[in-house]
Backbone bond lengths (Angstrom), bond angles and torsions (degrees), N, CA, C in turn:
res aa  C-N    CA-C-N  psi(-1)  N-CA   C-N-CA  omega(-1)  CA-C   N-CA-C  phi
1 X - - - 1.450 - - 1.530 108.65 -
2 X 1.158 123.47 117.71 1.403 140.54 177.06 1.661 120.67 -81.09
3 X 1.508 108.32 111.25 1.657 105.93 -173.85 1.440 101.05 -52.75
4 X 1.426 107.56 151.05 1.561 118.06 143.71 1.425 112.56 -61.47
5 X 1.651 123.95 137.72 1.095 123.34 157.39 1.552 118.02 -111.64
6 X 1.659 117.85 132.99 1.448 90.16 -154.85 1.526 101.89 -100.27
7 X 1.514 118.77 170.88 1.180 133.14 -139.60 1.765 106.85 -69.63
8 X 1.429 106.61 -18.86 1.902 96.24 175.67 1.771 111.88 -79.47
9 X 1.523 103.41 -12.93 1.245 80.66 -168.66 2.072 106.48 -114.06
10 X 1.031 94.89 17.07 1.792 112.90 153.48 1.387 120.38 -42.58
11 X 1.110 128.59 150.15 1.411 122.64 176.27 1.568 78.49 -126.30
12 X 1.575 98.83 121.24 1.123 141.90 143.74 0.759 121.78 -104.33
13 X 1.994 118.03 116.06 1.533 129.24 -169.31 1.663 91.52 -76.79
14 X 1.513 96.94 159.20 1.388 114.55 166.39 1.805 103.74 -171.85
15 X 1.670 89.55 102.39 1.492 101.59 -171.61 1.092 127.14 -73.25
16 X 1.587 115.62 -18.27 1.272 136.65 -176.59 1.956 109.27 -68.71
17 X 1.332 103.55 -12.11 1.427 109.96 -161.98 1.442 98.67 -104.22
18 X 1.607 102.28 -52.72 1.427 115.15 -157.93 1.605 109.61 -95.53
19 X 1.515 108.86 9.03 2.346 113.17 167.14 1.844 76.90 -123.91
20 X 1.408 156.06 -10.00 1.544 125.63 179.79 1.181 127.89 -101.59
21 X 2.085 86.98 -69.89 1.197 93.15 -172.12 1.285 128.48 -80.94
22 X 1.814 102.47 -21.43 1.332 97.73 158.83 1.689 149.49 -47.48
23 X 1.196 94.69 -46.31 1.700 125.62 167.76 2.030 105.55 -62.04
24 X 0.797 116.37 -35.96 1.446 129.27 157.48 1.521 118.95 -47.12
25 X 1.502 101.89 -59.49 1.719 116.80 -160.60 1.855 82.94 -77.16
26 X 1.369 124.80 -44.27 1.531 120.23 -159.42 1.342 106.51 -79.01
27 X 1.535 126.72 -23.06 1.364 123.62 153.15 1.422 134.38 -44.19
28 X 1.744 108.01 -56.73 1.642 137.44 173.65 1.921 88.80 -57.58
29 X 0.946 106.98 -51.61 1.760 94.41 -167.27 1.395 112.74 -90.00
30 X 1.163 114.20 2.28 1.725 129.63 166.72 1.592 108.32 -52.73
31 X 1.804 90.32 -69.66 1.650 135.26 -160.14 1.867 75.07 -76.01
32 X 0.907 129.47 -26.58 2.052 96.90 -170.51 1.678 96.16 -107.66
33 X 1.626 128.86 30.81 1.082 91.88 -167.36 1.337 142.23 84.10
34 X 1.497 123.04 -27.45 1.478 113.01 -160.16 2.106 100.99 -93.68
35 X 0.666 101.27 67.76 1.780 102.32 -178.12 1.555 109.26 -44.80
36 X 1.301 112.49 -43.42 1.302 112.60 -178.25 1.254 127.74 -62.57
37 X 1.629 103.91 -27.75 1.890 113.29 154.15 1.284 113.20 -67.37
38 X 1.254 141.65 -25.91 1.764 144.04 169.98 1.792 117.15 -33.75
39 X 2.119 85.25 -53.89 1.393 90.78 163.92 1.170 127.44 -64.24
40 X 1.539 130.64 -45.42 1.678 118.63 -164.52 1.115 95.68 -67.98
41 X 0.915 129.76 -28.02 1.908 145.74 -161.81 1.859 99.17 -67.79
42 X 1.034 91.91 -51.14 1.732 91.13 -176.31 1.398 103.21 -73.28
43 X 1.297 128.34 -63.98 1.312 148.49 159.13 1.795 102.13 -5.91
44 X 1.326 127.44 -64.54 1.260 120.70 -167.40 1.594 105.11 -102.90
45 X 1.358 115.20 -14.48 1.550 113.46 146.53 1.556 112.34 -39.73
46 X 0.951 110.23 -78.05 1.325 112.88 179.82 1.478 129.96 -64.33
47 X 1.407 105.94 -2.92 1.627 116.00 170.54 1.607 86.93 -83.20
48 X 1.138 127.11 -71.21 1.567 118.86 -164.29 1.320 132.66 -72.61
49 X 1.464 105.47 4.86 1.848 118.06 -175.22 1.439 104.89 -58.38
50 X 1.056 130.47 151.20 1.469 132.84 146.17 1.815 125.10 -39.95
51 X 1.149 119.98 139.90 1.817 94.01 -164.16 1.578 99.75 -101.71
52 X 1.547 98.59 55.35 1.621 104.34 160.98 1.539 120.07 -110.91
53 X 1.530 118.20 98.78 1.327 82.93 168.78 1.827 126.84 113.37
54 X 1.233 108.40 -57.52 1.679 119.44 179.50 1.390 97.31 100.53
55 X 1.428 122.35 64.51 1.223 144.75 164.80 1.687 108.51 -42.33
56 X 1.692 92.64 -78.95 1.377 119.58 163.26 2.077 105.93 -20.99
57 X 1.144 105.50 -75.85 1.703 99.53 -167.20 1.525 104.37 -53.04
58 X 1.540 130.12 -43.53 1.326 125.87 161.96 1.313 116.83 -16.01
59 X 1.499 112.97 -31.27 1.862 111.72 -151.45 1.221 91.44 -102.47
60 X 1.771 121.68 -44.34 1.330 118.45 -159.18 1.425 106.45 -71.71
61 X 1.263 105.95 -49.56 1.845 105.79 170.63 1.424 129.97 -55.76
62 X 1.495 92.48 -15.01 2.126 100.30 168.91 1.476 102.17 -103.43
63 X 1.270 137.25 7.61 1.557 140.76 124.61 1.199 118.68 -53.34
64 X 1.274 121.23 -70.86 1.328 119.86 -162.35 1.467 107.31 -74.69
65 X 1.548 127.66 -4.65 1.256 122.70 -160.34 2.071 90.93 -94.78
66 X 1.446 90.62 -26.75 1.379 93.37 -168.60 1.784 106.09 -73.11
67 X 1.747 108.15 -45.42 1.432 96.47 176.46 1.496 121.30 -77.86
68 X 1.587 110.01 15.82 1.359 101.51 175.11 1.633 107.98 -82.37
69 X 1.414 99.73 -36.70 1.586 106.46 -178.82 1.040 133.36 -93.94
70 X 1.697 112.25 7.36 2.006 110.83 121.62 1.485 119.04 -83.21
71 X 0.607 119.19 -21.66 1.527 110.20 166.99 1.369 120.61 -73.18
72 X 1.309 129.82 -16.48 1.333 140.03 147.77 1.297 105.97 -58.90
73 X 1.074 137.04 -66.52 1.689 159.33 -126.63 1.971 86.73 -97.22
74 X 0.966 126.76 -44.26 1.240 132.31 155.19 1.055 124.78 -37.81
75 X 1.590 114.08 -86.26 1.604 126.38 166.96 1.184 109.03 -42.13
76 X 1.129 124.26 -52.60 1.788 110.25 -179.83 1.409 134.98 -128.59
77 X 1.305 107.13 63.41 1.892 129.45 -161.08 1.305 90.25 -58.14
78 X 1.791 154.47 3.76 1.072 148.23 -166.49 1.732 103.30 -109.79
79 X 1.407 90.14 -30.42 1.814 90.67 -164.14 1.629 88.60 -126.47
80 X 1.151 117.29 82.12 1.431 146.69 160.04 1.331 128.31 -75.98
81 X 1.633 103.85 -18.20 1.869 100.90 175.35 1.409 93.30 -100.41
82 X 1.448 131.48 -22.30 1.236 140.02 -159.28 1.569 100.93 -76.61
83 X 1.369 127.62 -42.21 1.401 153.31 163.55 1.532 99.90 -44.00
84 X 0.955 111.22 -80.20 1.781 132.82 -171.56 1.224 88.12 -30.58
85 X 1.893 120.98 -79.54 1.319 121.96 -172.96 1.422 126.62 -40.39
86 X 1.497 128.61 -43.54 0.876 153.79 169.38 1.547 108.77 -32.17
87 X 1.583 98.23 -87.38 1.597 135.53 -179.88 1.442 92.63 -25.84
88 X 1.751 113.24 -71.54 1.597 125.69 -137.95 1.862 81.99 -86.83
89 X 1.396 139.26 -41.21 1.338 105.21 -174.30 1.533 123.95 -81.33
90 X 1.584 104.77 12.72 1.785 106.55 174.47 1.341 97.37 -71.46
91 X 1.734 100.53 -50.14 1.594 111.45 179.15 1.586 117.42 -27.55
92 X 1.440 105.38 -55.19 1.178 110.85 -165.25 1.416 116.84 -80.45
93 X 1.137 105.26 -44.44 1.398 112.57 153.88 1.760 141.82 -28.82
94 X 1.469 100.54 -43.88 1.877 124.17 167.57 1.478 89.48 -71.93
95 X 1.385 136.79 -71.55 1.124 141.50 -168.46 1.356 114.95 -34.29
96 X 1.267 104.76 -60.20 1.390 118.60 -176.02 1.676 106.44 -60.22
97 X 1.279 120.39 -43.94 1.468 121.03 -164.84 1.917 94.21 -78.76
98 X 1.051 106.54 -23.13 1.994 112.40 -170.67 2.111 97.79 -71.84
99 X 1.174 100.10 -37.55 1.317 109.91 177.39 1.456 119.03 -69.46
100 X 1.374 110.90 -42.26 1.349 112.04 -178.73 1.933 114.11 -77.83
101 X 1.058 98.19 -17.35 1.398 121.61 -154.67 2.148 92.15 -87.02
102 X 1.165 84.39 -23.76 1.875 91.80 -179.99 1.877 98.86 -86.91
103 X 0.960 133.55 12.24 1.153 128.73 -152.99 1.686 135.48 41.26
């Protein structure tokens, strides 16, 4: 006999939340300091991911990829193409490994 589980505490994916806005909110609370929001932030990332995969880490690493490259862009407002290059071949780099990684 199988419990009922009742309907608030379901995981209902919602990808739109848990690859954007999440990765959004963990940026804003990056940039203020608040680390301890990073966690709930990941925490319900991963409550709402799709259950393919590690959707969720997709998002957090396209957060952190994003505050790495103000924090580059910071440290070195002089060498800005040097950044760019930098920034865009990590990009390419995740990409490349996300592709191979699908077989």
């Amino acid at each position: 006999m199988q419990a009922q589980v009742p309907d608030a505490l379901r995981r209902s994916p919602r990808p739109w939340l848990s690859l954007v806005a999440l990765p959004l909110g963990v940026m804003a609370a990056a940039i203020e300091d608040l680390w301890w929001a990073v966690l709930l932030l990941s925490a319900a990332a991963w409550w709402w991911a799709p259950r393919r995969r590690q959707p969720w880490a997709i998002g957090l690493t396209g957060a952190f990829w994003a505050i790495s490259g103000a924090a580059l862009l910071a440290a070195f407002p002089d060498r800005r193409f040097d950044v760019l290059v930098y920034w865009t071949s990590v990009a390419i780099a995740l990409g490349g490994l996300d592709v191979a990684s699908r077989g």
